[in-house]
C-alpha angles and dihedrals in degrees: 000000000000125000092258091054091045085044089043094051099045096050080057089051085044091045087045098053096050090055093048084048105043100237091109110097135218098212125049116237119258104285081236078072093048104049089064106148090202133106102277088354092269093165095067119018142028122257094255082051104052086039090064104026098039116011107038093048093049087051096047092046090059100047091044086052103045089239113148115267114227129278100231144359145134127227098153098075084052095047090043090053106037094040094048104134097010115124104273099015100144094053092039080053092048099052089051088051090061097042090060087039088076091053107055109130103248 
């Protein structure tokens, strides 16, 4: 399996777990909220919030155009943090371990 399956599957777990959860919404943010020029977008909207309306997007646009993915980021360190105490925090957590898992620099 390439990266960008591996990359592709888990944005779907990711994508998965939010909904089982509750966390995955109906209506897209104001694109005021959207537009956040901050890391994550913290300004502006909730972690579940920026996983379905920012990162997972980004992510997908790239697989579904053939565009390199990046060498290297963490997510996981944010989503632990920011979804401490939220219902399904700990398998939210560990989808976004295994995402940054597969961008570790080697």
């Amino acid at each position: 399996m390439s990266k960008h399956e591996k990359v592709g599957a888990l944005l779907l777990a990711l994508k998965d777990t939010l909904e089982v959860h509750g966390h995955w919404q109906s209506e897209p943010p104001s694109s005021e909220a959207l537009s956040s020029v901050e890391p994550f977008a913290v300004d502006t909207l909730g972690c579940a919030e920026w996983l379905q309306w920012i990162f997972i997007p980004k992510m997908a646009f790239l697989l579904q155009h053939g565009q390199p993915l990046p060498e290297s980021f963490s997510i996981a360190p944010y989503v632990e943090e920011a979804m401490r105490g939220q219902e399904g925090h700990a398998d939210i957590t560990r989808v976004s371990m295994d995402i940054d898992a597969l961008f570790i620099p080697q």
